[in-house]
C-alpha distance (Angstrom), angle and dihedral (degrees) to the residues before:
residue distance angle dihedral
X1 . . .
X2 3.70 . .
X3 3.96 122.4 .
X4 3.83 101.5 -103.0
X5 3.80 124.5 159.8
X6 4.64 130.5 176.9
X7 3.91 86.1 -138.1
X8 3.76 90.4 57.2
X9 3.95 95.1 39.9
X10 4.17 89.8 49.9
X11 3.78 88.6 40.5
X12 3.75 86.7 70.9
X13 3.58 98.0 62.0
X14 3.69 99.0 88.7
X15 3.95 92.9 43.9
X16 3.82 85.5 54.3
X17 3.94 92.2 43.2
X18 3.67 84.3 51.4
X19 3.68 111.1 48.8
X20 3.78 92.7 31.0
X21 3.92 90.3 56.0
X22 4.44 84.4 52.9
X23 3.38 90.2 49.1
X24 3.41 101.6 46.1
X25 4.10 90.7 47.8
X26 3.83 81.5 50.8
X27 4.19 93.3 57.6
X28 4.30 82.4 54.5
X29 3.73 109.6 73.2
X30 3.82 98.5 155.6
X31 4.29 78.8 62.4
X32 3.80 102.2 39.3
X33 3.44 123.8 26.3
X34 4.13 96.1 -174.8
X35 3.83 92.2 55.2
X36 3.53 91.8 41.1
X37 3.44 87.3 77.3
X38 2.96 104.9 55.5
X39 3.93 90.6 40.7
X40 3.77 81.9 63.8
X41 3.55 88.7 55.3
X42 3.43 102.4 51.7
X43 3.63 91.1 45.2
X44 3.70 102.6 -111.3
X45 3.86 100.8 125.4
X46 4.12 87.1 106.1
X47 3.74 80.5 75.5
X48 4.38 96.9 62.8
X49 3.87 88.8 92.6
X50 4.05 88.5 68.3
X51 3.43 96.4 52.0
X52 3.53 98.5 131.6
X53 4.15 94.0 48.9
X54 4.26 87.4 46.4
X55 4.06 87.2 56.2
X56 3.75 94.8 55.0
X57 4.37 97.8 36.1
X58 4.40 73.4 47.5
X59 4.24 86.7 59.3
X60 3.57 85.6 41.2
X61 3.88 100.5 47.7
X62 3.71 82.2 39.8
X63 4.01 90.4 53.6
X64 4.23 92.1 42.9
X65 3.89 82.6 53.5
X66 3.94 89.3 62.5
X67 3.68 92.5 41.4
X68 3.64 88.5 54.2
X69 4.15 93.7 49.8
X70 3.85 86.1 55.4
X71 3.51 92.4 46.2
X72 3.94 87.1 52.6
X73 3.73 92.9 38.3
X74 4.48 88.0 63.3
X75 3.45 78.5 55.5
X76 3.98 116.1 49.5
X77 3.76 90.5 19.2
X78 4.11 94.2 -144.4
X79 4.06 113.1 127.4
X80 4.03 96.9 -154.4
X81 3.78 93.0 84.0
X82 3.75 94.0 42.4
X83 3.80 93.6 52.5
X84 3.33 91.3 48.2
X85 3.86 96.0 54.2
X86 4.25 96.1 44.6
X87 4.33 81.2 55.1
X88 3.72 94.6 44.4
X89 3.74 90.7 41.9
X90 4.29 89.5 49.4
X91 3.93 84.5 45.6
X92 3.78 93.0 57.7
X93 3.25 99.2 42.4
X94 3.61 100.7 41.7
X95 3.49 79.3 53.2
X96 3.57 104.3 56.7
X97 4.14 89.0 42.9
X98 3.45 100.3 51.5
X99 3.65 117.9 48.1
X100 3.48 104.3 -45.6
X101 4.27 95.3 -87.2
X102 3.69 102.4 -161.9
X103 3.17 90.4 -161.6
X104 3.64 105.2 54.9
X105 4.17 88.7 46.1
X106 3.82 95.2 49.5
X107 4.00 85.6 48.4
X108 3.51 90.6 51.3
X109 3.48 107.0 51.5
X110 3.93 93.9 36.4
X111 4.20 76.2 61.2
X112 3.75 95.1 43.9
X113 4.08 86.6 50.6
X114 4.21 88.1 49.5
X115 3.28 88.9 47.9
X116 3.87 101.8 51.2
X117 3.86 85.2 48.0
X118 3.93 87.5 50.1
X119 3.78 98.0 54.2
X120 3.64 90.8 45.6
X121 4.10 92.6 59.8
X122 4.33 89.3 37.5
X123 4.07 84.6 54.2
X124 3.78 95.3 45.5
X125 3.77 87.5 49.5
X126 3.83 99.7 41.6
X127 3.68 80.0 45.8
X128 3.94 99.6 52.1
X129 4.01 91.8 39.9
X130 3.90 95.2 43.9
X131 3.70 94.1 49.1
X132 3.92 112.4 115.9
X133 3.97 94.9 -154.3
């Protein structure tokens, strides 16, 4: 029977979040012209035609990303990585519903991507100290 665990499975959420929200800016090139090029790349310029659907699943990747940093925060308990995701999330989204701020969004999801790698070490720590072998 394979190792399978509900805190592991939920404690993907923001790593999903994260890289889906990149990924998503990278299929917009009109929007962001850094990711573009690496949309390009990866071969997801057949997506430029739904634009305007990618920037709202973006907010909403952007929004599972913070639902997954709370998630992880029950877990680990530490409130660095959690603050850091509610002001990357506000950055993004601020952001996209301004007047498209490059600056703000890039920020944002370069803090959402920190922070997914972040919760991943705090678990695996809380994890390792917590464990009553």
């Amino acid at each position: 029977m394979p190792y399978y665990s509900t805190e592991m499975a939920v404690n993907v959420l923001d790593k999903v979040g994260s890289i889906g929200a990149v990924l998503a800016g990278a299929a917009v090139p009109c929007c962001f012209p850094f990711l573009s090029l690496f949309g390009s790349i990866f071969g997801l310029s057949f997506l430029a035609p739904y634009e305007s659907v990618l920037m709202y699943a973006l907010q909403g990747l952007v929004l599972l990303a913070l639902v997954g940093s709370f998630i992880a925060f029950r877990g680990h308990r530490k409130a660095s990585p959690l603050v850091l995701s509610v002001v990357s999330t506000a950055a993004v989204l601020y952001g996209i519903n301004t007047d498209l701020n490059i600056y703000y969004i890039y920020g944002g999801m370069i803090g959402l991507l920190v922070v997914a790698v972040w919760n991943s070490t705090e678990s695996r720590r809380c994890a390792d100290l917590c464990d009553p072998k």
